[in-house]
C-alpha positions in Angstrom: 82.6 113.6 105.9 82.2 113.8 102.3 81.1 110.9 100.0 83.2 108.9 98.2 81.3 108.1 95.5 79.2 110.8 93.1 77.1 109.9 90.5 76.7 111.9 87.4 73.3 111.4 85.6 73.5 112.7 82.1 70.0 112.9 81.0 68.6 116.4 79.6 65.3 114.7 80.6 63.3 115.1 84.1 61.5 112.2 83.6 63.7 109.8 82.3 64.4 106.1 82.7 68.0 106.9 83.5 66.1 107.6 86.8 65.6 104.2 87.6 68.6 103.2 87.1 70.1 106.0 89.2 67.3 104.8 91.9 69.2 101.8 91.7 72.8 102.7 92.3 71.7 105.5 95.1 70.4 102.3 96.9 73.3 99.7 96.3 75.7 102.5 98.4 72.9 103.3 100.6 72.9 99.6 101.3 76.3 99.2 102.0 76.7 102.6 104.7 78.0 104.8 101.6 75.6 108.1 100.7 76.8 109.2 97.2 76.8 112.3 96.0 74.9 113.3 92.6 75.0 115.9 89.8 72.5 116.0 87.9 74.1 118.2 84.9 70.3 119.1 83.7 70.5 121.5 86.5 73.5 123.0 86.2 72.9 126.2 84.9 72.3 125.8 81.0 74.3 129.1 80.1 77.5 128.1 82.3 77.3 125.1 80.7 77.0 126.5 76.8 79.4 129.2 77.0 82.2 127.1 79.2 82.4 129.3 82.4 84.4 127.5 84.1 84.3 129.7 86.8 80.6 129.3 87.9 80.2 128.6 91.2 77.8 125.8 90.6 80.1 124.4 87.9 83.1 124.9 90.4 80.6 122.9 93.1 80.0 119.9 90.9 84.0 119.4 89.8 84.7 120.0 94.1 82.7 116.4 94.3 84.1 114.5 91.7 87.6 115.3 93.0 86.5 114.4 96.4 85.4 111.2 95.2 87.5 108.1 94.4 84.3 106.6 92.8 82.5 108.2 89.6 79.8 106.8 87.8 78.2 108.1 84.5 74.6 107.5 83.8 73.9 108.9 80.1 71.2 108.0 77.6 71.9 107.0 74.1 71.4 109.8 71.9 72.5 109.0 68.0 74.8 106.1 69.0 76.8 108.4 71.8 76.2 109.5 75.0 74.1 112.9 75.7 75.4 116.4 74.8 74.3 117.7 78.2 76.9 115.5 79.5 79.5 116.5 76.7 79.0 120.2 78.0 79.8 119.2 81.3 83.1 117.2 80.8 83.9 120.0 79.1 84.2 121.8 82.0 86.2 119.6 83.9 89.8 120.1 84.5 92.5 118.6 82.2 92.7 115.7 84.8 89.9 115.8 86.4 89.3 112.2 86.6 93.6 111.2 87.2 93.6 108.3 90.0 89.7 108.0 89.7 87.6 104.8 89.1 85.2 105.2 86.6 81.9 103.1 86.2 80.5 104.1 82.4 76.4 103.1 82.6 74.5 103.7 79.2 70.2 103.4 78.7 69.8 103.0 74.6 67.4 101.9 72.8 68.9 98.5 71.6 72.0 96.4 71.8 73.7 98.0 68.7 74.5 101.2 70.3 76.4 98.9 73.8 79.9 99.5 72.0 79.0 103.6 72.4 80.6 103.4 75.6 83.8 102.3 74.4 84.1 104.3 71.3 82.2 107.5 72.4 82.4 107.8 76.5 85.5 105.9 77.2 88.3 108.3 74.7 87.0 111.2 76.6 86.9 110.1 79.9 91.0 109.0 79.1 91.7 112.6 77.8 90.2 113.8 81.0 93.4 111.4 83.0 91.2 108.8 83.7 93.1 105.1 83.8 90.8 103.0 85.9 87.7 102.6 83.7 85.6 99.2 84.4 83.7 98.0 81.9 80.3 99.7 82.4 77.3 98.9 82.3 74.2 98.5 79.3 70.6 98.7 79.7 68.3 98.9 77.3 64.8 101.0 77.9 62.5 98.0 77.2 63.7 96.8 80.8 63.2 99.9 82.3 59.2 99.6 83.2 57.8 103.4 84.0 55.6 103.4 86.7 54.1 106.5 86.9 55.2 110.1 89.3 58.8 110.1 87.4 59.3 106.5 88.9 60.3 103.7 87.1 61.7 99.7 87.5 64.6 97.9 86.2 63.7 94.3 85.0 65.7 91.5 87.2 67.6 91.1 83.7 68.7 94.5 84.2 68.9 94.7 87.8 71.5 91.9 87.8 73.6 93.4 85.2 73.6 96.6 87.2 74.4 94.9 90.1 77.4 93.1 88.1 78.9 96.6 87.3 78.3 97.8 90.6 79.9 94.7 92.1 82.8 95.5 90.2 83.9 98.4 92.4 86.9 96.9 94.5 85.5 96.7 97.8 88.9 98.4 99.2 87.8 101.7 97.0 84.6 101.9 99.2 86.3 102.0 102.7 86.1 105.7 104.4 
């Protein structure tokens, strides 16, 4: 049975806060009986990525779970008021409607408050070009509630955690049944 939910974490960083977050979300599905997939596009490989071979086998892997999912969420940093370019590289890759009849949960980590409309202005026009229709509103979190705690682990603040929760709560329960 595959999962109906994936997760794409678009940090160019191992250790990364973005991490605690994604911590989170693994374990609001986990919770509820739902195992989600993840790609973490660091991993791809870096040259399939960069010179668009959209015929990697990895790259094909990755776009087989999005359109097995009805569920996609996007974790990306803030990176000079827009999401990462490791991400960028990968929606690149995705078919022209990769994400047609998909719900979409945006979920950004910045640095302060000014870059929260990123998501709408940055993330959300290419996620539409890529046939998406069902975006919710997404999610913000800035680092300063995102406490490190040592061994690549970190902790949302329960300011964050509820927000998170908010935009996970979002989901329409219906898009969760198997």
């Amino acid at each position: 049975m595959m999962s109906k939910v994936t997760i794409i974490s678009g940090s160019p960083s191992e250790e990364t806060r973005l991490n605690g977050v994604l911590h989170d979300i693994f374990n609001h599905f986990n919770g509820i009986g739902i195992a989600p997939e993840i790609i973490d596009v660091r991993l791809l490989p870096s040259e399939d990525l960069i010179q668009a071979r959209f015929d990697s086998g990895e790259i094909i892997e990755a776009n087989k779970k999005l359109e097995d999912s009805s569920i996609i969420i996007i974790l990306t940093p803030v990176f000079k008021a827009s999401y990462s370019g490791v991400l960028k590289t990968y929606l690149d890759l995705l078919p022209q409607n990769g994400l047609e009849g998909k719900t979409i949960l945006p979920i950004a980590v910045g640095g302060t408050f000014g870059h929260l409309l990123m998501i709408d202005y940055a993330l959300k026009p290419v996620l539409t070009a890529l046939g998406a229709t069902h975006i919710l509103k997404g999610g913000y979190i800035l680092d300063s509630q995102i406490k490190k705690l040592g061994n690549n682990r970190y902790e949302l603040d329960s300011e964050a955690k509820k927000r998170l929760a908010s935009s996970l709560n979002s989901i329409k329960p219906s898009l969760l049944t198997v």
